[in-house]
C-alpha positions in Angstrom: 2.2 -4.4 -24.1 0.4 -3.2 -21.2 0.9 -5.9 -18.3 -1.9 -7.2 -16.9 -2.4 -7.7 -13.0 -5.1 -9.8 -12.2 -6.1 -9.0 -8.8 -9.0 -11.1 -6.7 -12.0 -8.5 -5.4 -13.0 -8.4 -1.8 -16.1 -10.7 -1.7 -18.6 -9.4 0.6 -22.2 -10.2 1.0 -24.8 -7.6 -0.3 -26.8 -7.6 3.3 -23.9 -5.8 5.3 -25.3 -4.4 9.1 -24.9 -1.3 9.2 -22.9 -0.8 12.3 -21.1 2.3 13.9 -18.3 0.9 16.2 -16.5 3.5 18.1 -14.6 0.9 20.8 -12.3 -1.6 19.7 -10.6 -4.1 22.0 -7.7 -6.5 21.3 -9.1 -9.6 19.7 -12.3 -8.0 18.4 -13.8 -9.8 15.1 -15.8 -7.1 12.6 -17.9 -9.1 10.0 -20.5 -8.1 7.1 -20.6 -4.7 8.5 -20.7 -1.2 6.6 -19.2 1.0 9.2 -20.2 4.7 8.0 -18.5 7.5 10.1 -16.5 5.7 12.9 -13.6 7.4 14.8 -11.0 5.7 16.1 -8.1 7.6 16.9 -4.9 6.3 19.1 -6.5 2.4 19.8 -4.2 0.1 20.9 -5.8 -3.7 19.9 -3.8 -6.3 18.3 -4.9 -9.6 16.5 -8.3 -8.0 15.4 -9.9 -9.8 12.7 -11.9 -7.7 9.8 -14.2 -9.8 7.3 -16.3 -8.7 4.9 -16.5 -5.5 5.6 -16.9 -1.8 4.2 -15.3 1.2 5.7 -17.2 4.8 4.2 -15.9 8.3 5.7 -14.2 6.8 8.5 -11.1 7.7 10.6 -8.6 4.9 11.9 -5.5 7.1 13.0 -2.6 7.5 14.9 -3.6 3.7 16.5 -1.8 0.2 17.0 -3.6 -2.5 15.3 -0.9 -5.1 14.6 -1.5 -8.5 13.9 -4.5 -7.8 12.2 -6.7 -10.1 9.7 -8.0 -7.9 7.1 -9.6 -10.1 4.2 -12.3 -9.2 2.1 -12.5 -5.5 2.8 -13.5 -2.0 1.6 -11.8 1.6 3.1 -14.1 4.2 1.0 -12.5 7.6 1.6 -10.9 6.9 5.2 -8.1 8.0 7.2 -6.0 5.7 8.1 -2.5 8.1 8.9 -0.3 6.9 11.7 -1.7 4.1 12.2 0.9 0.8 12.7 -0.7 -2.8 11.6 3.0 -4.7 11.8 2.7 -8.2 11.2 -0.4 -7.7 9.9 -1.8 -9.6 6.7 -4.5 -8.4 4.2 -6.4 -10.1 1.4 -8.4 -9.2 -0.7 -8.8 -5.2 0.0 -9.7 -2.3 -1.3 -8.8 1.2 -0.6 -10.3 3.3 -2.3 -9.3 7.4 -2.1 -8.7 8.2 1.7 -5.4 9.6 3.2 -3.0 6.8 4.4 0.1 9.2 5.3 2.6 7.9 7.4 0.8 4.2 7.2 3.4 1.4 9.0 2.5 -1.6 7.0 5.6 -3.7 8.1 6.7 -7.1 7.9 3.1 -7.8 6.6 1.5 -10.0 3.7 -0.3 -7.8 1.0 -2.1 -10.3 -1.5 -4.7 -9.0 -3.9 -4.9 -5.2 -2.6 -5.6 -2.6 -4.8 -4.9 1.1 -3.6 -7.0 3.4 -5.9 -6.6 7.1 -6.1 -4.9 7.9 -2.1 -2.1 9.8 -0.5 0.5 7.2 0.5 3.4 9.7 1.4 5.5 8.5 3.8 3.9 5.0 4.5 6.1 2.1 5.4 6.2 -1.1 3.7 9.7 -2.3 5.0 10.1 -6.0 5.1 6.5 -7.1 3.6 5.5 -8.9 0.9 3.3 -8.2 -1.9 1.8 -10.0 -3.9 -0.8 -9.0 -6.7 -0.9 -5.3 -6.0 -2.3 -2.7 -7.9 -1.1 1.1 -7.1 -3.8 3.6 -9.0 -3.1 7.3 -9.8 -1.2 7.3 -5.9 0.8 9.9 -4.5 3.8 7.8 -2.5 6.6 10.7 -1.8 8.6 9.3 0.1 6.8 5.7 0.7 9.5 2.9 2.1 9.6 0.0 0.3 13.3 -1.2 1.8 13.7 -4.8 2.0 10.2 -5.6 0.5 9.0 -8.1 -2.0 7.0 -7.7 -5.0 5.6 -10.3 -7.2 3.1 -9.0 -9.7 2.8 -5.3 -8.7 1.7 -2.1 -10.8 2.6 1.2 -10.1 0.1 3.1 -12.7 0.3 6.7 -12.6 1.9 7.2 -9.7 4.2 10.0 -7.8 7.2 8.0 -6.5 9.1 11.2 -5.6 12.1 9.9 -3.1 10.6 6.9 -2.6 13.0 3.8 -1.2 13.3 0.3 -2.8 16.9 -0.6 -1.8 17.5 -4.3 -1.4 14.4 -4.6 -2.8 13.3 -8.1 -4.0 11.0 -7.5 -7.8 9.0 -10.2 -9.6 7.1 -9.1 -12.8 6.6 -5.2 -11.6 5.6 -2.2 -13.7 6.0 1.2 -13.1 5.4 2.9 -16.3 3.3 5.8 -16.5 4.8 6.6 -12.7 7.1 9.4 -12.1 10.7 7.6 -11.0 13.2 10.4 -11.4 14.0 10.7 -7.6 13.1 7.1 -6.3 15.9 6.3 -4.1 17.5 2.7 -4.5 17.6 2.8 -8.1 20.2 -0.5 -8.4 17.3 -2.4 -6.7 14.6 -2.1 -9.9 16.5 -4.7 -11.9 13.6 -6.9 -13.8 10.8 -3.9 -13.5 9.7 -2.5 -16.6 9.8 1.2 -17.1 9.2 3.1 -20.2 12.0 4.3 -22.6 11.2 8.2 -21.2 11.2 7.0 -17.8 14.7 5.6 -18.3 16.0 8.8 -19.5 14.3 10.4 -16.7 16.2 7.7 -13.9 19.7 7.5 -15.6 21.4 10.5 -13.4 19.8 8.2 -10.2 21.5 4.8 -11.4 24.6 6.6 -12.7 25.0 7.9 -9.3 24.5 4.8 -7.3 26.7 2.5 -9.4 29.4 5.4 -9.1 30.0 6.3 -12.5 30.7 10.0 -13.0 29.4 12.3 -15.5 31.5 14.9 -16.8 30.8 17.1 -20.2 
């Protein structure tokens, strides 16, 4: 039986302004905006707020947002590499496509977030906690997960090649249909539910870290 993740949708109101915002100071609140082709590269602005709000083609990288409110939001085909929101929290997003490479989501609060179709390698989830997630048809080579939480998260079609979940904490998580066969802190997974090929696939990994050796 397929488990089912039922995840809240951003609510935003159908007159959005439509808004190009190119500066960004600390403290700055966006609301009911559709921001269509903004660059922001290397902004340094903590405890911004972001309501109601949809991102389409634009560029948020290689910047410091931490702290950050982000509820009720759409990123339609961004790129958000490099860029650190630490101690930030998000509910109810969307993001949808984009590149997110080298993302530092740390020691935030994830709750009803859906990532739908985007390149995740390398981003860094150490230390948050999420909570009603959906991962879609994601690549996450070598995503950090280390010391996270997950309650109700789905890893659906997904490339998890070298990705770390040591001394990570799991709550009703599924990872079938994902590709496990590298993931790096194999012992951590115990209460996810994989498929009986994907255990086949991950037995050389948990062999290895429980210590057991294989000889034919």
């Amino acid at each position: 039986m397929t488990q089912q993740i039922l995840v809240r949708e951003p609510i935003i109101s159908k007159e959005l302004v439509d808004l190009g915002v190119d500066v960004l100071d600390s403290g700055d609140t966006l609301a009911s905006l559709r921001v269509v082709g903004s660059e922001w590269q290397r902004v340094d602005a903590k405890a911004i707020s972001i309501d109601g709000t949809v991102f389409e083609a634009s560029e948020i990288s290689s910047s410091k947002l931490k702290k950050a409110s982000v509820s009720d939001v759409i990123f339609r085909d961004c790129l958000l590499f490099g860029t650190d929101f630490d101690g930030s929290g998000f509910l109810r997003v969307v993001f949808e496509r984009g590149m997110l490479s080298g993302l530092a989501v740390t020691d935030c609060s994830l709750q009803d977030v859906i990532f739908e179709g985007g390149k995740l390698n390398l981003v860094n989830f150490r230390a948050s906690k999420l909570k009603r997630v959906v991962f879609r048809h994601c690549d996450l080579t070598e995503a950090d997960f280390q010391g996270a939480s997950l309650t109700d998260v789905k890893l659906e079609n997904c490339n998890l090649d070298n990705t770390e979940f040591s001394n990570t904490k799991m709550s009703k998580v599924d990872m079938r249909g994902s590709e496990i066969s590298t993931i790096r802190g194999a012992s951590s997974l115990r209460g996810v539910t994989i498929s009986s090929p994907q255990l086949v696939s991950i037995a050389r990994v948990l062999a290895e870290e429980v210590g057991l050796i294989i000889a034919d």
